[in-house]
C-alpha positions as CSV (number, residue, x, y, z in Angstrom):
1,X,98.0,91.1,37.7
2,X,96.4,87.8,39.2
3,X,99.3,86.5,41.0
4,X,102.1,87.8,42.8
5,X,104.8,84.9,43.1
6,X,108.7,85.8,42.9
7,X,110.7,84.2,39.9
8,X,114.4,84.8,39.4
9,X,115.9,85.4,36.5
10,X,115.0,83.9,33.1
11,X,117.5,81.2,31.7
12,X,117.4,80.6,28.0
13,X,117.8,76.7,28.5
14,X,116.9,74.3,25.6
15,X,116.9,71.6,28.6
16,X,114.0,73.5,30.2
17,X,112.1,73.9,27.1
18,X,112.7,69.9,26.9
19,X,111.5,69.4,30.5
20,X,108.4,71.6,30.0
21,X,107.6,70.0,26.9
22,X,107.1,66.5,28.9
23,X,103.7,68.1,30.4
24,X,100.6,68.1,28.6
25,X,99.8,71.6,27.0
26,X,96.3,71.9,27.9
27,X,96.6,74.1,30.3
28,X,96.8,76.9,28.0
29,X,93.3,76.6,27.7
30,X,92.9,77.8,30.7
31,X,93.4,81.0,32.5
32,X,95.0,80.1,36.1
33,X,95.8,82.3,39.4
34,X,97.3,81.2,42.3
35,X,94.3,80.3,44.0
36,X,94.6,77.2,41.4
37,X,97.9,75.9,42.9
38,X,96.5,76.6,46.3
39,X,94.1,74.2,45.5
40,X,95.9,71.8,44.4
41,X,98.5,71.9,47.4
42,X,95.4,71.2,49.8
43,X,94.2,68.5,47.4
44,X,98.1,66.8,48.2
45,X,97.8,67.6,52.0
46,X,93.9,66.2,52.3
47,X,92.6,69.0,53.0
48,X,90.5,69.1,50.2
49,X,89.5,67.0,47.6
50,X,89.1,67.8,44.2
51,X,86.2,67.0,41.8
52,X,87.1,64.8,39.1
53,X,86.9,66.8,36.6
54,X,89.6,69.4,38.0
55,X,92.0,66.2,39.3
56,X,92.0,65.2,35.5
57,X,92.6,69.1,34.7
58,X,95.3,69.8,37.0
59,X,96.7,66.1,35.8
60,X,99.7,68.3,33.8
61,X,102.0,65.1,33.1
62,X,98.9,62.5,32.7
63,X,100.3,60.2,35.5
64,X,96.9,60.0,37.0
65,X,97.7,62.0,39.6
66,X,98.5,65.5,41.4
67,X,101.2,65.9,42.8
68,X,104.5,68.4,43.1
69,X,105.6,68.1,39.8
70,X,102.1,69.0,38.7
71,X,101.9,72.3,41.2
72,X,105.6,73.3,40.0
73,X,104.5,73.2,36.4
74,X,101.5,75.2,36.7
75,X,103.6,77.8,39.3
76,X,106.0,78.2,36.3
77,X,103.1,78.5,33.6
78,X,101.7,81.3,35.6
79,X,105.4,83.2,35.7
80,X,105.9,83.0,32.2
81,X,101.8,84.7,31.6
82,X,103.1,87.4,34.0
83,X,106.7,87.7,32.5
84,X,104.3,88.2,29.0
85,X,102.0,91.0,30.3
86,X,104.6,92.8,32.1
87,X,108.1,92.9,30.1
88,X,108.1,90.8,26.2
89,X,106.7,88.2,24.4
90,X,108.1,84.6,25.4
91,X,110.2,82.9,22.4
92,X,109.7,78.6,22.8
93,X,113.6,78.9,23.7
94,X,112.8,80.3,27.1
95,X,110.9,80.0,30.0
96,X,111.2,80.9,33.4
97,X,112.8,79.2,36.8
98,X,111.1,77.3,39.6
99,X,109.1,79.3,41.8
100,X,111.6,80.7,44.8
101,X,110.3,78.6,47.7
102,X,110.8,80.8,51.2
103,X,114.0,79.3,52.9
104,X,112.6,80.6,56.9
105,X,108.9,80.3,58.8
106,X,107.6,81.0,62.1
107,X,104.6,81.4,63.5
108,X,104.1,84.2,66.1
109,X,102.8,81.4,68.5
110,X,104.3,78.4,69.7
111,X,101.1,77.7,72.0
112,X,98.2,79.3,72.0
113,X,94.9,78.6,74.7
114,X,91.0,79.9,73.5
115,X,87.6,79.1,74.5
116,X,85.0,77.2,72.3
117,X,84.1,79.2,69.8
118,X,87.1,81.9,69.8
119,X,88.9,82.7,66.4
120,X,92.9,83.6,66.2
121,X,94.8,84.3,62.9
122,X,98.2,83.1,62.8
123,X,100.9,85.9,62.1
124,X,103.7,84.3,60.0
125,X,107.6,85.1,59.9
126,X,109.4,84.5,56.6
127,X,111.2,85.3,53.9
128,X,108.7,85.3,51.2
129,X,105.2,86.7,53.1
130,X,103.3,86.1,49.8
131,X,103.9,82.5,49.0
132,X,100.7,80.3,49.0
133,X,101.5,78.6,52.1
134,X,99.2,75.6,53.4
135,X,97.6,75.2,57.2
136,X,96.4,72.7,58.0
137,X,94.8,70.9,61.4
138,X,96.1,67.9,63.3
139,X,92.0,67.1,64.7
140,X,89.7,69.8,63.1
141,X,87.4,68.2,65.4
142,X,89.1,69.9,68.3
143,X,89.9,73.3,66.1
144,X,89.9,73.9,62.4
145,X,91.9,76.6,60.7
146,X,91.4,78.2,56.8
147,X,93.9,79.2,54.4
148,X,94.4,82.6,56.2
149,X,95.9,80.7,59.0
150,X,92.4,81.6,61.1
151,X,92.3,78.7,63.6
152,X,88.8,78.3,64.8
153,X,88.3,76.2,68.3
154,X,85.6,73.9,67.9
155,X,85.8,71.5,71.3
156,X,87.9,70.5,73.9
157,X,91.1,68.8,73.7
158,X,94.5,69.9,72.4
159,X,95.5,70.0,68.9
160,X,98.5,70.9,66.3
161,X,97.9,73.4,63.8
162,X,101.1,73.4,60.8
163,X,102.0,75.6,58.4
164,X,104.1,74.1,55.3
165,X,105.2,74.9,52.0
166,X,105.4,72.0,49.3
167,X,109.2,71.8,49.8
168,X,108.7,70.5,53.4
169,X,109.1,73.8,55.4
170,X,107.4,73.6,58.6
171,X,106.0,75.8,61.4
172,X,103.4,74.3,64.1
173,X,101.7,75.6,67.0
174,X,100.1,73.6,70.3
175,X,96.8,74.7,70.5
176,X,94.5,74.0,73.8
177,X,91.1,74.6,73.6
178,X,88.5,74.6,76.7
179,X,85.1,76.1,77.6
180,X,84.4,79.4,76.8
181,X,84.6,82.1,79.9
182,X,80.7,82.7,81.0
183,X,81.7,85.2,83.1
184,X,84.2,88.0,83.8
185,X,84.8,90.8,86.6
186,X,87.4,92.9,87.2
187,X,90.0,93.8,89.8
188,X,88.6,97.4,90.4
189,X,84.9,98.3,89.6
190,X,85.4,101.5,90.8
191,X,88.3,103.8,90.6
192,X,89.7,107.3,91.4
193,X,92.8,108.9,89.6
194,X,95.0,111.7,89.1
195,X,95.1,113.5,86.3
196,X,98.6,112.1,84.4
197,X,97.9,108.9,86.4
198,X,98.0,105.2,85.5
199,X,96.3,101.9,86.0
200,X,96.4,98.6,85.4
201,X,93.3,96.6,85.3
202,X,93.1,93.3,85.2
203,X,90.3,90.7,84.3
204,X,89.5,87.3,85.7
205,X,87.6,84.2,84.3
206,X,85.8,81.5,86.3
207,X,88.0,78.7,87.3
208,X,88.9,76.3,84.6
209,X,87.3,78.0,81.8
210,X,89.1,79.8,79.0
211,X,89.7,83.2,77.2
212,X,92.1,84.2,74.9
213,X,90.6,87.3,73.5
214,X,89.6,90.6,76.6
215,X,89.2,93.7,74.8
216,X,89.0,97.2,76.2
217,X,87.3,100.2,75.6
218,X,86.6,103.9,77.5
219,X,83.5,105.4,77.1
220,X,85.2,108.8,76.9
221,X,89.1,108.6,76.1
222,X,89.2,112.0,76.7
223,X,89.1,111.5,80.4
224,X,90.5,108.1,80.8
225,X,92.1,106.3,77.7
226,X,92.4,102.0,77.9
227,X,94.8,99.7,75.7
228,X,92.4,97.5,73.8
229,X,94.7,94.8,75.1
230,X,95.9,94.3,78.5
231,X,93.8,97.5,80.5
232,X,96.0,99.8,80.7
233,X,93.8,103.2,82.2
234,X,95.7,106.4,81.6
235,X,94.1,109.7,83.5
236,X,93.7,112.2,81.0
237,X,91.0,115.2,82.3
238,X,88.8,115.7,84.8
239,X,85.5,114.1,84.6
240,X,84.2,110.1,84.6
241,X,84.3,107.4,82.1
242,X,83.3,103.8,81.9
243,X,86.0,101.1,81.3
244,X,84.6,98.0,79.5
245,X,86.4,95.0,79.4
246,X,84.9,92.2,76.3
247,X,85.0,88.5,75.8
248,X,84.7,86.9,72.6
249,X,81.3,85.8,73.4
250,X,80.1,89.2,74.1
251,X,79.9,88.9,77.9
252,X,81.5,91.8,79.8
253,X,82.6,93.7,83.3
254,X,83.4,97.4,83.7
255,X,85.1,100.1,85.9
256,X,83.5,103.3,86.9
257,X,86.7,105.9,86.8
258,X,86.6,108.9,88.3
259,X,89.5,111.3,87.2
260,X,90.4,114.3,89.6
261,X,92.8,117.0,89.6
262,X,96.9,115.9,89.8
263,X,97.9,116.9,93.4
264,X,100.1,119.9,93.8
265,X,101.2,119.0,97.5
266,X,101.0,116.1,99.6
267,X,101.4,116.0,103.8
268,X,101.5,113.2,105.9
269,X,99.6,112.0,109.4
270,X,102.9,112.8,111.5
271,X,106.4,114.4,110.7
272,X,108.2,112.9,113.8
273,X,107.6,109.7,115.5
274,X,109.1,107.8,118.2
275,X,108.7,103.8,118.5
276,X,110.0,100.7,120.1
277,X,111.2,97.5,118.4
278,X,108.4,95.5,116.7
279,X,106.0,98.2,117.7
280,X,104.3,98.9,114.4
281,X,102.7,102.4,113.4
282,X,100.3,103.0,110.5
283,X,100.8,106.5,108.9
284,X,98.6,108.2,106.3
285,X,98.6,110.7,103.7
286,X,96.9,114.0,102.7
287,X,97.0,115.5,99.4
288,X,95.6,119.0,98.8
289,X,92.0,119.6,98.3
290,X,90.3,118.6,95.4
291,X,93.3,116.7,94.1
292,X,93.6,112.9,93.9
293,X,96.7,109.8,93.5
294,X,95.4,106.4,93.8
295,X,99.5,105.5,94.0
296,X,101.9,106.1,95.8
297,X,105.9,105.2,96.6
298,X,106.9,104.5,100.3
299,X,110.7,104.8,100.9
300,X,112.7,103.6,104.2
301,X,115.8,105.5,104.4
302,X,117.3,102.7,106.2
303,X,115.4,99.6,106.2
304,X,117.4,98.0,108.9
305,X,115.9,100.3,111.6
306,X,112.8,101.0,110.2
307,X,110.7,99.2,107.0
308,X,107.8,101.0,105.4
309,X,104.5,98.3,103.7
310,X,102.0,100.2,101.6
311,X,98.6,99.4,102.9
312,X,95.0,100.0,101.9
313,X,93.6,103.4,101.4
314,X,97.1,104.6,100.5
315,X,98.0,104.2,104.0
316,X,101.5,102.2,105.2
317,X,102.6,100.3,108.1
318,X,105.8,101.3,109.7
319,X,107.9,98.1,111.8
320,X,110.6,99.2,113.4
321,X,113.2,96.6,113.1
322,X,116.2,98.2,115.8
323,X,117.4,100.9,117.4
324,X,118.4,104.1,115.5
325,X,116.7,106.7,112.9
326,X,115.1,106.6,109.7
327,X,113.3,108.7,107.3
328,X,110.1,107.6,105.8
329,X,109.1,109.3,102.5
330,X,106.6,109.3,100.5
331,X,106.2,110.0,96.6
332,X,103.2,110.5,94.7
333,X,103.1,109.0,91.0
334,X,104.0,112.9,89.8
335,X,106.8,113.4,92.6
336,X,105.5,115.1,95.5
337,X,106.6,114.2,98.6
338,X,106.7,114.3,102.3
339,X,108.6,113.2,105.0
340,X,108.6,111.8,108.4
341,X,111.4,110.9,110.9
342,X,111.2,107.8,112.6
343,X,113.5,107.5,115.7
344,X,113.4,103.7,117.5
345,X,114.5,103.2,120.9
346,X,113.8,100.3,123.0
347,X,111.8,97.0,122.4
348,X,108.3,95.5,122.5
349,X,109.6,92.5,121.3
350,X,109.6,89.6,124.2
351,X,111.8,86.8,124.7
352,X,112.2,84.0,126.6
353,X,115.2,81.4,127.5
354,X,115.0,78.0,128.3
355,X,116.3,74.6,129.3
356,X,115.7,71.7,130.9
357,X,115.7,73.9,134.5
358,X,112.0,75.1,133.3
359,X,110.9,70.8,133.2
360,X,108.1,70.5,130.9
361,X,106.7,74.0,129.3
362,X,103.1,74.4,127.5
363,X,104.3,76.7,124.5
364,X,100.5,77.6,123.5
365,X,100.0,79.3,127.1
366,X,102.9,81.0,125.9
367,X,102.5,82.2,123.1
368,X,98.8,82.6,124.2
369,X,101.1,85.4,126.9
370,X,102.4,87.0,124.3
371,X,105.8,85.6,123.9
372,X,106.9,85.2,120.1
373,X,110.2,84.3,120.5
374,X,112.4,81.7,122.4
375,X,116.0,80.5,122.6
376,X,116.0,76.9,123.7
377,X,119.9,75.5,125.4
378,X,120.5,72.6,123.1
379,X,123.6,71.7,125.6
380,X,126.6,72.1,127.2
381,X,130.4,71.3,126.9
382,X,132.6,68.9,124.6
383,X,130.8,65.7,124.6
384,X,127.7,64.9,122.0
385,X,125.6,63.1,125.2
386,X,126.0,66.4,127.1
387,X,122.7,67.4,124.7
388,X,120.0,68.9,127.0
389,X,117.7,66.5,127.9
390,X,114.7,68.6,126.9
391,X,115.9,70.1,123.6
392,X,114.1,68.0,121.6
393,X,110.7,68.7,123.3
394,X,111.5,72.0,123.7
395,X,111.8,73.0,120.2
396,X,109.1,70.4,119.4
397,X,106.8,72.1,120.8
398,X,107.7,75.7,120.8
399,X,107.7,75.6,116.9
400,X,104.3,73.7,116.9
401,X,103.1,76.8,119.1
402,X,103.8,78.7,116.2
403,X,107.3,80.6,118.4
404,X,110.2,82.0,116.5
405,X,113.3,79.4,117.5
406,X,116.9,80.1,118.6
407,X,119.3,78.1,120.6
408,X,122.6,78.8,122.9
409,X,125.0,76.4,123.8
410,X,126.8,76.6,127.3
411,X,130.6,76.9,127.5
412,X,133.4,74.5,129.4
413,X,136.1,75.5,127.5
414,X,139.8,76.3,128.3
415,X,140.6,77.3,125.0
416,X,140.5,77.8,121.7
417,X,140.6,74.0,120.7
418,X,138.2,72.7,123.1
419,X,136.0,75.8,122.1
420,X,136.2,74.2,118.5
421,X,134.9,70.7,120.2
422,X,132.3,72.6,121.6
423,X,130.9,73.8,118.4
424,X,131.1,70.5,116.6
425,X,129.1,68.7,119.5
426,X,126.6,71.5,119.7
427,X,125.8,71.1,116.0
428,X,126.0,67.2,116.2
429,X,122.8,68.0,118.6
430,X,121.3,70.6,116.4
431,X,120.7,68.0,114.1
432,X,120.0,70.2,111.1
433,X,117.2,71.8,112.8
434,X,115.7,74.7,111.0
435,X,116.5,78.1,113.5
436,X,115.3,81.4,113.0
437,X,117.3,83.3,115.7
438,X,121.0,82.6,116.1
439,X,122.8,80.1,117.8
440,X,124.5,81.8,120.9
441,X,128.1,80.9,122.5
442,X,127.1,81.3,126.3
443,X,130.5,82.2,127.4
444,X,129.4,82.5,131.3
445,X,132.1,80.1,133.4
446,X,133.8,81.4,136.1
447,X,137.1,80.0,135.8
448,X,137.7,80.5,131.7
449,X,136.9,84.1,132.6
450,X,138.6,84.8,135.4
451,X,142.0,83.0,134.0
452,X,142.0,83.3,130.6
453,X,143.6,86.6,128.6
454,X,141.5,88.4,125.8
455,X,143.2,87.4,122.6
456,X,142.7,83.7,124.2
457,X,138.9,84.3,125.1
458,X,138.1,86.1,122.2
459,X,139.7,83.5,120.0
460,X,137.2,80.6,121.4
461,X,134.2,82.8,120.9
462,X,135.5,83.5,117.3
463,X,136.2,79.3,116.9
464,X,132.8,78.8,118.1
465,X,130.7,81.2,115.9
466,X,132.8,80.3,112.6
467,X,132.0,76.6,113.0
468,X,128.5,77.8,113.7
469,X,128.6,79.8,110.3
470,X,130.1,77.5,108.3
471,X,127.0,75.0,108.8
472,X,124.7,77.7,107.3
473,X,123.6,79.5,111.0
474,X,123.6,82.3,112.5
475,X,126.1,82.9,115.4
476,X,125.9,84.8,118.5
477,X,127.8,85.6,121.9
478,X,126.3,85.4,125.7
479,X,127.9,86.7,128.1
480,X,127.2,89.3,130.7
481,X,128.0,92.9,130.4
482,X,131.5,93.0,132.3
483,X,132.9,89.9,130.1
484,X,132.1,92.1,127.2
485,X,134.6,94.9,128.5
486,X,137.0,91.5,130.0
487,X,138.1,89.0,128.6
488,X,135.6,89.1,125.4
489,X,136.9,92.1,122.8
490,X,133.6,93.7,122.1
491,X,134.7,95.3,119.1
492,X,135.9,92.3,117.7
493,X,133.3,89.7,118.9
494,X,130.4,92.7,117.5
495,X,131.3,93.4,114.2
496,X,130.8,89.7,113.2
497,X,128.2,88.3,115.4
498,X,125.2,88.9,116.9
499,X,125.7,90.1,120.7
500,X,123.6,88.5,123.9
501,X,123.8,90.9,126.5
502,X,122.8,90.0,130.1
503,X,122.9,92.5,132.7
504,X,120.0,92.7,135.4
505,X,119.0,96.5,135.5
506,X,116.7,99.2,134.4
507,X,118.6,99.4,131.1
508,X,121.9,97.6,129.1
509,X,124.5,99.3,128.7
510,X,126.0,97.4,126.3
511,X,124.9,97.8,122.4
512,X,123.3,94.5,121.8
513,X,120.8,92.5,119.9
514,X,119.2,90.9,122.7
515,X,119.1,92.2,125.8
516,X,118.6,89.7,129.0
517,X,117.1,91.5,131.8
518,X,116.1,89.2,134.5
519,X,116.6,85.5,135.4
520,X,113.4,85.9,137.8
521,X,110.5,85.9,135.1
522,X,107.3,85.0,135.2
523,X,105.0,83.5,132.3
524,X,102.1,81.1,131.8
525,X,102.3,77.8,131.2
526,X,106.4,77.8,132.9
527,X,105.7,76.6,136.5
528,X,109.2,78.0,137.4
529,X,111.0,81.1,137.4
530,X,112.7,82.1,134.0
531,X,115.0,84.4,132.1
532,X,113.2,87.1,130.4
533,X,114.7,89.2,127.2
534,X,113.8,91.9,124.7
535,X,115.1,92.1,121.0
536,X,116.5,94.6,119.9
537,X,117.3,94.4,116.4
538,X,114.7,91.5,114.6
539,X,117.7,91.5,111.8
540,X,118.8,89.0,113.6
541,X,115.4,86.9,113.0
542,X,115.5,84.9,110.0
């Protein structure tokens, strides 16, 4: 058969016969498909334009023009020639139904970007796949598409491409078209695998040029397969292949892959390590001889003592981040593995304290000594004006110096209450400042501590660090390591906040985050003596 358009059922209907009648019957001297009634529906939509001759042809009613009435009739001339060759003669009392039109459409784009001189056929979704639909282009200067729905991009700009049906279903897609890609590389140009293993390469264009269409091939899928779209390389054997990646325009980029054996076993550079706080350790792997994983998994056992970063040449950093253990593991992509313990004690991490005691301070000599971190006293009791007359500069200057900021406030409360006031005029000074250490209660005078009872001292620290918290900080204790055992509870101020311990010997013997172990420091570009700290547990940091 010529055509393949749906019809429903036949309706023996004099009123039919009538309405058919009121077209003129020459078209029986024809023999039409439905290329004919595509013709005519892109005559309607301008995208065409008929010859005379086939205007007056396709003329069915004589109303000197063509238009839907004229396609329907000719649709319904060509289902009753197909009803004839396929089932029974036609008597003049019947004759088939309008032509079903399809009731859904999309397009599998909604957008679509190419280069000048790219193709893309349109995929349609509907109800009736076969019906003659019409495409048609908003500025075929920009892009032109064909009856297949082949959109064709001609010159820069942005056009709308439609596809419709005569009964006013509608379907469009934004197309964007820029200047074609002349040139392309890729991520890897060489490349070693395991057998089993996989890859994803990727392509890149020069800036502000355009290319839908990067296909690629192997030049031996036995070793190393590639999807056409998107790069995937999959290890298969032993041996070497070349991975070609294609523009529309010809131009190309390849990868030279080199396939060995799967490992069996894998080891790595050290099975026990000990390190200090922020002291970072690269480990590397071995896998057995002759055998070959481009990836591999790095897995912290507990990241808050130790964190594991894959690096180049499947080596990883290790950062210690506070005191305790960890295992570090490693996995290759078909699950062997190693191990190594990592056990963290200590701290390379320096910090300093200051206020307005140290007068003016030139952060960049400081950093310059190696100092990355610094807590700052923003001020001291109830009262907003009690602010530390070098905050401000302070933390000015410290963040311009590229230093990690905290801040502590200094303690004149009596009690819970006042300790409230405390916090409400320390973040009054604040200001909304951005911190990335906590801010610390220093809980330090004499006469609170030597008069106060725990549930009472412990109560302002708790006041103090809520009101802290609730304006989206961090909150922390100071105090020195015999206030922690009396007045402060420990336990209670610990498992909330973070804990400032300052205590003046060889070691602390308090579990803390920061660890304050002399007020008599000395650093460049601080003319006077200062208080000198290590980290312990860079959780803390933000």
């Amino acid at each position: 058969m010529k055509n393949k358009i749906k019809i429903i059922t036949i309706i023996l209907s004099a009123v039919t016969l009538i309405s058919v009648a009121a077209f003129s019957v020459s078209a029986s001297a024809f023999e039409y498909t439905v290329k004919n009634v595509t013709d005519m529906q892109k005559h309607i939509a301008g995208i065409i334009v008929l010859s005379e001759e086939k205007q007056k042809e396709y003329d069915f009613n004589n109303d000197g023009k063509i238009n839907i009435s004229d396609t329907t009739y000719l649709q319904k001339l060509i289902a009753q020639n197909s009803i004839q060759e396929t089932t029974q003669p036609i008597t003049e009392a019947t004759e088939p139904t309008t032509i079903i039109y399809p009731s859904s459409l999309e397009l599998n784009k909604t957008s679509l970007t190419l280069g000048i001189g790219e193709k893309y056929t349109f995929v349609k979704d509907t109800d009736i796949p076969e019906f003659p639909f019409v495409f048609t282009s908003s500025n075929s200067k920009i892009a032109t598409v064909d009856s297949n729905g082949t959109v064709t991009a001609v010159s820069c700009g942005t056009v709308t491409i439609t596809c419709s049906t005569g009964n006013g279903l509608k379907a469009s897609c934004n197309v964007t078209v820029g200047e074609m890609a002349q040139s392309i590389t890729l991520n890897k140009t060489n490349l070693t695998l395991g057998v089993g293993e996989e890859f994803d390469l990727n392509s890149y264009i020069s800036e502000n040029t355009f290319a839908y269409f990067r296909w690629y091939s192997s030049s031996n899928s036995d070793v190393a397969s590639v999807a056409k779209s998107g790069g995937l390389v999959t290890a298969k054997k032993q041996g070497t292949a070349t991975i070609t990646c294609k523009l529309y325009n010809g131009l190309t980029a390849t990868c030279q892959v080199t396939v060995k054996a799967a490992p069996s076993s894998v080891s790595l550079s050290v099975s026990n390590k000990t390190l200090k706080v922020g002291e970072n350790f690269t480990i590397s792997e071995n896998t057995n001889t002759g055998s070959y994983a481009y990836g591999f998994t790095w897995i912290s056992s507990n990241k808050n003592v130790a964190t594991v970063t894959k690096s180049v040449s499947n080596k990883a950093v290790i950062s210690p981040r506070m005191q305790g253990t960890a295992t570090i593991t490693i996995k290759t992509y078909n699950g062997k593995t190693a191990t190594c313990k990592i056990t963290v004690k200590g701290s390379a991490v320096k910090c300093l304290d200051v206020s307005d005691w140290q007068y003016s301070i030139d952060f960049n000599k400081v950093k310059a000594d190696g100092y990355d971190y610094v807590i700052i006293r923003a001020g001291y009791g109830r009262e907003t004006y009690q602010k530390d007359v070098r905050f401000e500069e302070n933390y000015k200057k410290a963040k311009a110096a590229g230093l990690k900021v905290g801040a502590y406030w200094f303690s004149y409360a009596m009690s819970p209450s006042e300790a409230t006031a405390e916090a409400n005029a320390c973040l009054y000074c604040l200001g909304n400042k951005d911190f990335d250490l906590p801010i610390y209660y220093d809980m330090e005078y004499a006469p609170a501590i030597t008069s106060l009872s725990v549930s009472t001292y412990t109560k302002m620290a708790t006041n103090f660090c809520s009101a802290i918290e609730k304006a989206g900080y961090k909150a922390g204790v100071y105090a020195s390591a015999s206030v922690f055992g009396y007045p402060l509870d420990y336990d209670t101020i610990s498992s909330k906040y973070s804990i400032w311990n300052a205590e003046w010997n060889s070691s602390s013997t308090v579990k803390c985050d920061i660890w304050q172990y002399t007020s008599n420091g000395e650093v460049n570009g601080i003319n006077t003596r200062v208080d000198m700290n290590y980290i312990y547990n860079l959780n803390i940091c933000e």
